[in-house]
N, C-alpha and C positions, 0 to 999 in steps of 0.2 A: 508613350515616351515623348521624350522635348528633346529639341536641340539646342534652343535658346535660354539662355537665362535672363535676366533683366535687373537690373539696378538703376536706384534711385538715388542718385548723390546730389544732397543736398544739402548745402552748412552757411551759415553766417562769412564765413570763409573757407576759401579752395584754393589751392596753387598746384600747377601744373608742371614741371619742371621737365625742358625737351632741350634748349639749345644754347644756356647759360654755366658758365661756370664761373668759381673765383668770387668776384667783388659783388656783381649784379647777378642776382638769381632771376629769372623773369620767370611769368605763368604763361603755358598756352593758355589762349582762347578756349580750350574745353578737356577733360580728360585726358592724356595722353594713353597707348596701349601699354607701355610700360609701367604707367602708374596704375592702370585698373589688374595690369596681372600682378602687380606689387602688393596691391588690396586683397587678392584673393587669396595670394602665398601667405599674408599675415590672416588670413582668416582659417587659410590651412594648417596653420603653423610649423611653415617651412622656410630654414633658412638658407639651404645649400643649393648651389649655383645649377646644379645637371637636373633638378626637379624643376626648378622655376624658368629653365632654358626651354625646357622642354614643354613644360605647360605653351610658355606664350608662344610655341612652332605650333600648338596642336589648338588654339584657337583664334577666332578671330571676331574683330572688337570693332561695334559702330556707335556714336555717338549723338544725341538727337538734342539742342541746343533749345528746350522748353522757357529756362529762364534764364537767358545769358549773362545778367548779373549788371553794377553798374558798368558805363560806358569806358570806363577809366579804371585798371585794377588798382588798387591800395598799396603805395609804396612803402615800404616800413623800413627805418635805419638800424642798423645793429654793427657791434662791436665783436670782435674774435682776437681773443689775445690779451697782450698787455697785464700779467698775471704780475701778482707780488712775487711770490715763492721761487715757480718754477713758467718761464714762458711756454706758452700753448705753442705757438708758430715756429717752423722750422725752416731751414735755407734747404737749398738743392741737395747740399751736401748732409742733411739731414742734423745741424749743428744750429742752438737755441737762436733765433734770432732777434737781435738789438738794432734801436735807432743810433744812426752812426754816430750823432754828436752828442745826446746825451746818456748812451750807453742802456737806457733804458730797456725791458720788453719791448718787442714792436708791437703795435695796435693797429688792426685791420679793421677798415672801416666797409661793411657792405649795406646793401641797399636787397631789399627781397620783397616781390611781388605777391598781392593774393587779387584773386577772386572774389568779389563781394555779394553775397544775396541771391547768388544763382545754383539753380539746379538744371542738373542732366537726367536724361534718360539714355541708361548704355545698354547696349545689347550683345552678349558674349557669345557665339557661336560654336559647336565643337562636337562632337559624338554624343550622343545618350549617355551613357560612362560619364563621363567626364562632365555634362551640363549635372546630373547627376550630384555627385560628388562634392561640387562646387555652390549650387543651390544649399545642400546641407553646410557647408562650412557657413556660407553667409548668413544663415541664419542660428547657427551654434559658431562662432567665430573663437578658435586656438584663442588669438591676442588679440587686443585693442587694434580693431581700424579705423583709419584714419582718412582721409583727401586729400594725400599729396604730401603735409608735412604733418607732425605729430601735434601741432599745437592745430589743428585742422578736423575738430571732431566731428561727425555726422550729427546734423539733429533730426535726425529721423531713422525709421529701418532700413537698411541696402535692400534687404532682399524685395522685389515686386511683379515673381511671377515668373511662371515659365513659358516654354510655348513650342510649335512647331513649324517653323515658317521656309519659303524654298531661299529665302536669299536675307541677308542683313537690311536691304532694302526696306522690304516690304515685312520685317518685324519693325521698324521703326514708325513707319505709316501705319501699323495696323493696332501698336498697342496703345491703350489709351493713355493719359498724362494724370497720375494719381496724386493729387495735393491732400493735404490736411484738411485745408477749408481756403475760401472765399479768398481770403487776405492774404496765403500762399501764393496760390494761384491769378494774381490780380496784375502781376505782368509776364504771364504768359502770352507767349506767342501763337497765332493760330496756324501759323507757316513757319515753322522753326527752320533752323538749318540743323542739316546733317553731313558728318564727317563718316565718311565709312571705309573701309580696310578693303583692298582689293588684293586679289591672288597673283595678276601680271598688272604692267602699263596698259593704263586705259586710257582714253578720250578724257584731259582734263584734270588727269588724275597727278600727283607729286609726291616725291623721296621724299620721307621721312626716319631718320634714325632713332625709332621707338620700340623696338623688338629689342627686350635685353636680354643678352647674352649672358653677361658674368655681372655679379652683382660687385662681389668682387673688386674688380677691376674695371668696373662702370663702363663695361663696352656693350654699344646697343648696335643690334645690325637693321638695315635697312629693311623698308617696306612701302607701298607707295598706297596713299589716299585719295578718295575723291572727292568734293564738297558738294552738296545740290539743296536742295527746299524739297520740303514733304510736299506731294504733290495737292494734296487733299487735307482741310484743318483737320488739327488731331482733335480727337473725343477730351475732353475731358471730365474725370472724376474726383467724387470727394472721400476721403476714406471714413470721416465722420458724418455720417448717412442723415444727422440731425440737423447741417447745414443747408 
């Protein structure tokens, strides 16, 4: 049996969305918890709020930052709203909303952050059952999964492996970093950093609002992180054995 699962997200772009609303969307720096149980729920194909609650209480999620992407995520500008027919945008009062002098739709102007060229290594924790379960969806997945936003396809397979490890730790130091080939792998770190999920306040460790609650009603409750470097460079592999 395993406790651990493993995923390999990797895409041309990722966006992580943890503490942005409204006009600017920004990306963490790596996976959020919320987003990787979000990926799993769409690989479950689950959409009600008391199953997806309950998953992200029953595992827990570390992060191992192989290829952090460029230095700078990719800003993109987009428009919402401003319709001929019927306005998208609404006021408080839930009544169509126009620009006040020329009566028009109003047009919202946002700005939304990705991730570029980087891949993680995550590591999901949780019962035998449940790693279980979760291993098979990811690789027979209900819906299309996605990293973060829907325009955010994977170019490779999530699923990479199970395992039995005593802590999130020491699956992240121990599993190796599996690329495609050579030119995947060509900025790769040998000391990556890792973000990992703690049970209390630790030495070091920080609130984060990444545990969701209600999908709903986009309420996330709190859990706290800790940041460190793999202590020892990670192995790495190629999955095309001719490289």
């Amino acid at each position: 049996m395993a406790n651990t699962l493993f995923l390999r997200l990797t895409s041309p772009l990722q966006s992580w969305g943890e503490d942005s609303q409204w006009s600017e969307r920004r990306t963490a720096p790596e996976p959020t918890k919320s987003g990787v149980v979000g990926l799993l729920a769409c690989a479950l194909g689950w959409a009600d709020d008391e199953r997806i609650r309950n998953l992200s209480r029953r595992v827990r999620v570390g992060v191992r930052c192989d290829v952090p992407g460029t230095p700078s995520p990719l800003r993109d500008y987009h428009t919402v709203g401003g319709g001929y027919d019927e306005p998208q945008l609404l006021t408080a009062e839930g009544k169509p909303k126009y620009v006040t002098n020329t009566k028009k739709p109003h047009t919202e102007p946002t700005w939304r952050y990705y991730l570029c060229d980087a891949s993680f290594l995550v590591a999901v924790q949780s019962d035998d059952a449940t790693v279980e379960e979760l291993a098979q969806a990811v690789q027979f997945p209900a819906w299309q999964i996605y990293l973060g936003r829907k325009s955010c396809v994977p170019s490779r397979p999530l699923f990479d492996g199970v395992g039995e490890y005593d802590s999130l730790q020491s699956a992240l130091e121990g599993h190796p970093a599996r690329f495609l080939d050579r030119n995947e792998a060509r900025y790769a770190e040998s000391l990556p950093r890792i973000v990992i999920e703690c049970e209390t306040l630790e030495p070091g460790s920080v609130r984060r609002r990444v545990q969701l609650a209600s999908r709903n009603y986009w309420i996330h409750e709190p859990r706290y992180f800790r940041e460190d470097r793999v202590r020892n460079a990670i192995s790495i592999e190629y999955i095309d054995k001719g490289v």
